[in-house]
N, C-alpha and C positions, 0 to 999 in steps of 0.2 A: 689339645682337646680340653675342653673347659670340665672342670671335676663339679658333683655336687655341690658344692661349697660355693662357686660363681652363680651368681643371679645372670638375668637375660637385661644384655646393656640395648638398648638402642635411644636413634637422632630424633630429637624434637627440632621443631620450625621456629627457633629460635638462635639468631648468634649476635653476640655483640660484642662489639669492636669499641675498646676502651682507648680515647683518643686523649692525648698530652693538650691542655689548652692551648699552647702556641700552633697544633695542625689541626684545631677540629673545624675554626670555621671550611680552610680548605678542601679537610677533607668529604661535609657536608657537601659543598657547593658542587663535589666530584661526583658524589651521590647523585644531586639532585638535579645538577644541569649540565653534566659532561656525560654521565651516562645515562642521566632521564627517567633513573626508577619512580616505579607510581612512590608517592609517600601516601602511606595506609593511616598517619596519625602519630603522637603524639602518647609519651609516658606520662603519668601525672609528676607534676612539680614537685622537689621533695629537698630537703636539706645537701644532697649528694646532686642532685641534678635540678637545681634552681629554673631551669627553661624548659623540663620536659625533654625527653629524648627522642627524639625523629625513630619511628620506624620504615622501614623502605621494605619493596616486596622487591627479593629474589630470586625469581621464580619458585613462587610458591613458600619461601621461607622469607620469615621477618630476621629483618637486619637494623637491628639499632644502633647507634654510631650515640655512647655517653662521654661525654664532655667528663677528663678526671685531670681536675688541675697536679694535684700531687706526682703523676706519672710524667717521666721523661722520654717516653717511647708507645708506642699502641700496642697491645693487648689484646687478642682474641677468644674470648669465652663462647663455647660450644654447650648448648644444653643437650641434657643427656638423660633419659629416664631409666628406672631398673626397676627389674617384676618385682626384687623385696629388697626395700632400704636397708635395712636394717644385714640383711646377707652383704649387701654391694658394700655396704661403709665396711665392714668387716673384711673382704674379699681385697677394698684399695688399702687398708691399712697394712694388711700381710704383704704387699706391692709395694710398699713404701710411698704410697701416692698420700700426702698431706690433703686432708679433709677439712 
């Protein structure tokens, strides 16, 4: 049972899948013509993502697939909102969860 002290966690429509440069064209192309997701657009250009990151709809949730050369494996990032910051940051640091 969650005590006082925990905020209320829930899912945003957002995940992205951080992908090693050597699988991202493939796993793009997995995305976009093995399995036919609509592409909804395009992240703006930025010094970490030089092309803009592809978002796909899955059902109903965006899925960005970032291209991260430094990574030698894929990476799953789940976004995650909470009622009060400031309780949540505090709530994962007593968890041992690195912020």
């Amino acid at each position: 049972m969650p005590s006082s002290q925990t905020p209320d966690f829930a899912g945003e429509k957002n995940i992205a899948v951080k992908i090693p440069r050597h699988a991202y064209e493939a796993t793009v192309r997995f995305y976009r013509e093995v399995l036919g997701l609509p592409l909804l657009g395009r992240s703006e250009t930025s010094e970490s993502f030089p092309q803009g990151s592809p978002a796909f709809d899955l059902h109903g949730m965006r899925l960005w697939l970032d291209e991260v050369p430094a990574y030698s494996k894929s990476d799953i990032w789940l976004q995650v909102q909470a009622s009060d910051v400031e309780r949540a940051m505090a709530h994962l640091a007593r968890e041992g969860v690195p912020v």
